[in-house]
C-alpha positions as CSV (number, residue, x, y, z in Angstrom):
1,X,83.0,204.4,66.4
2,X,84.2,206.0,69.9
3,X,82.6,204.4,72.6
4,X,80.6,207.5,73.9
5,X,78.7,207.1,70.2
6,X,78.0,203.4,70.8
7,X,76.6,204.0,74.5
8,X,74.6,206.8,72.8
9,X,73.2,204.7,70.7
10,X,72.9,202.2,72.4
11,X,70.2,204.7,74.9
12,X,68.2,205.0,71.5
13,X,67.9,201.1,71.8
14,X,70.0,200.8,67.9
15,X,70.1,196.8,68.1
16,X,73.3,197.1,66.1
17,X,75.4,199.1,68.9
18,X,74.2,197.1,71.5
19,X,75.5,193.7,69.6
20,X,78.6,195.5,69.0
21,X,78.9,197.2,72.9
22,X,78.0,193.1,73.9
23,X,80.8,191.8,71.7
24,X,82.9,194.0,72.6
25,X,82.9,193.1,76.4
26,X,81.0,189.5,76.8
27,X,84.2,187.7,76.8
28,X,85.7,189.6,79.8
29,X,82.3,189.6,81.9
30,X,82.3,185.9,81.3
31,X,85.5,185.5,82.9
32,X,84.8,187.3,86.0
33,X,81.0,185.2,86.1
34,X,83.3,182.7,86.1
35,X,85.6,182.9,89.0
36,X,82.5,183.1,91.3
37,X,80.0,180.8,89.8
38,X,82.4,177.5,88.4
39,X,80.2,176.6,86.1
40,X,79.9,177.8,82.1
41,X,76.3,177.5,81.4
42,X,75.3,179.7,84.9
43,X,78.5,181.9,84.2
44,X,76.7,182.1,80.3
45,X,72.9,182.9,82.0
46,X,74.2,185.5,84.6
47,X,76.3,187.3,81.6
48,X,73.2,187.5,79.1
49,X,71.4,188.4,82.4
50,X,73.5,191.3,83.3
51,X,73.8,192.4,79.4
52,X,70.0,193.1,79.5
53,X,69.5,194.4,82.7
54,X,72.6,197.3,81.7
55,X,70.9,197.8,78.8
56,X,67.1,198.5,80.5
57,X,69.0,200.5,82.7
58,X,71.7,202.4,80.1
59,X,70.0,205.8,81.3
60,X,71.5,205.4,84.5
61,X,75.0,205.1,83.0
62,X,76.6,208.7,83.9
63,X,80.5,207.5,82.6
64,X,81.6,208.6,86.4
65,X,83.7,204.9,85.9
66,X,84.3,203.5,82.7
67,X,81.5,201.0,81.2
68,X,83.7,198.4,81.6
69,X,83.6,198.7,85.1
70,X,79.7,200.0,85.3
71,X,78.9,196.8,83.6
72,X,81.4,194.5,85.6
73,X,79.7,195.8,88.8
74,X,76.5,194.4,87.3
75,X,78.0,191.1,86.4
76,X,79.5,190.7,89.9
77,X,76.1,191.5,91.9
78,X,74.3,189.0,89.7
79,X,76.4,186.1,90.3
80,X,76.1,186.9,94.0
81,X,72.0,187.2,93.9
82,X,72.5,183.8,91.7
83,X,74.2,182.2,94.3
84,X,71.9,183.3,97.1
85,X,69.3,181.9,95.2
86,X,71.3,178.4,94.8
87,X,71.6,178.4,98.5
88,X,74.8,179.8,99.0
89,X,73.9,181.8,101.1
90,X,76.6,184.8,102.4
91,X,77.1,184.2,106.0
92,X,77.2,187.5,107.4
93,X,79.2,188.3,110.6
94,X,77.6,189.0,113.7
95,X,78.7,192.9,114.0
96,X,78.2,193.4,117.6
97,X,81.1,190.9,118.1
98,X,83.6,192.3,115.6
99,X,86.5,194.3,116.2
100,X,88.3,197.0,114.0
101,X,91.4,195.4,112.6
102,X,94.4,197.0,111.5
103,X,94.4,196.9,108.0
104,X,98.0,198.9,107.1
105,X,99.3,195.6,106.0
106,X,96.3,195.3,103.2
107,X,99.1,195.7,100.3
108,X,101.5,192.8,101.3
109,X,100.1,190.0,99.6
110,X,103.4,188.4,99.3
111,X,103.5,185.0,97.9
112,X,106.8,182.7,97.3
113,X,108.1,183.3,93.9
114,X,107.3,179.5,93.0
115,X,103.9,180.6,94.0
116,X,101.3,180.3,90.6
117,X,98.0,182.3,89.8
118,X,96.2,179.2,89.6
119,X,97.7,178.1,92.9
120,X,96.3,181.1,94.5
121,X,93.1,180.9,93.3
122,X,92.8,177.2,94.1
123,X,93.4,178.5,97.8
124,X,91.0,181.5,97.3
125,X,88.0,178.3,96.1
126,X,88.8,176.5,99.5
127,X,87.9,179.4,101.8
128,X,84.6,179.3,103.6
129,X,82.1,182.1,101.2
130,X,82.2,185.1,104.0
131,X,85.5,185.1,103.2
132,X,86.1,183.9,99.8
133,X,83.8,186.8,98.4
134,X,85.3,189.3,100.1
135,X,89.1,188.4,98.8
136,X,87.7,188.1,95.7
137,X,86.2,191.3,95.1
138,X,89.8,192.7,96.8
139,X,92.3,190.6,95.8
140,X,91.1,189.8,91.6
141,X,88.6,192.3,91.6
142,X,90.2,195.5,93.2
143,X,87.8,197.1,94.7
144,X,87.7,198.7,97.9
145,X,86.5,198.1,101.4
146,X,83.4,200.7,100.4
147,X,82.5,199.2,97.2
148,X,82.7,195.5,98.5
149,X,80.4,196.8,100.9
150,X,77.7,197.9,99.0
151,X,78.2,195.0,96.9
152,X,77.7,192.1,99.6
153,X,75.7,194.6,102.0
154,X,77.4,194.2,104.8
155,X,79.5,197.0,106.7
156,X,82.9,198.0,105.8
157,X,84.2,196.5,109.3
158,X,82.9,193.4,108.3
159,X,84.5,193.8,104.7
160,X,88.1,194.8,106.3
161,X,87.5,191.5,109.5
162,X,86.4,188.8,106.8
163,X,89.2,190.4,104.7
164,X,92.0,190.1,107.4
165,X,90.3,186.4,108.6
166,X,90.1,185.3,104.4
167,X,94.0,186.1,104.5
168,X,95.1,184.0,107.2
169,X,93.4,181.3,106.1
170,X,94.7,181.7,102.8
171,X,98.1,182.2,103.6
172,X,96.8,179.1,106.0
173,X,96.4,177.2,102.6
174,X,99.0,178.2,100.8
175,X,101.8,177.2,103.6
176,X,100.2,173.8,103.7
177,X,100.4,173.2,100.3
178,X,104.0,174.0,100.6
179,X,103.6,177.8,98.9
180,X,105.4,180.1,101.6
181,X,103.8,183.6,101.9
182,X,106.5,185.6,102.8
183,X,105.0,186.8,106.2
């Protein structure tokens, strides 16, 4: 069955194609629940959350972007309003004291060859939230300045300044833990 069919079905709320469309993509929106919440049982709630909310909301599914990445969208806003609820609170940046930073250099994330994944990420955990979102969502998640905006709310300056400060301190990180960046 092509995916279009399942989604269409899915719209005529067929209990079938939706188990089959949730199958088919719990696994991976489980992984990404889990890089920002840690913890398998809120990582399982947000998932199941974002399944049902997609699916009250299919008829605004327009297949501009894939459903993969419709539905991963969903997943990553929910584990940000679950952690806003747990007190995690996003410290947003006061605008009126940032500065447009030269972001040409957004492409050379250059780590030592010894460098692992896991190492990375480990760093990426350590950084204070305003910034550890932000790589996140640009760094593992690839989206863009715009998109990370409208995800977090907060201004694409402020995505492209706690982007710029969130890579310091990582590179910060890494060189301390002995994992040259190559800058």
């Amino acid at each position: 069955m092509f995916q279009v069919d399942i989604i269409k079905k899915c719209k005529q709320n067929n209990r079938k194609a939706q188990l089959q469309l949730y199958n088919q993509y719990c696994d991976g929106m489980y992984i990404v629940a889990m890089r920002f919440l840690k913890n398998s049982n809120d990582a399982e709630d947000v998932v199941q959350e974002a399944f049902i909310k997609a699916f009250t909301k299919l008829d605004q599914y327009k297949a501009e972007v894939t459903f993969g990445a419709w539905l991963k969208r969903i997943v990553v806003n929910k584990c940000i309003d679950f952690l806003k609820a747990q007190k995690q609170r996003l410290i947003d940046l006061d605008e009126v004291h940032l500065k447009v930073v030269d972001t040409s250099n957004d492409d050379k994330w250059l780590v030592d060859d010894t460098t692992t994944l896991n190492d990375v990420k480990t760093a990426i955990n350590k950084l204070p939230d305003k910034y550890k979102y932000v790589v996140m969502l640009y760094l593992i998640e690839g989206y863009d300045h715009q998109e990370i905006s409208e995800i977090l709310k907060i201004s694409e300056v402020s995505s492209r300044t706690q982007l710029s400060r969130g890579r310091s301190k990582l590179k910060e990180l890494l060189t301390i833990q002995g994992y040259g960046t190559g800058y």
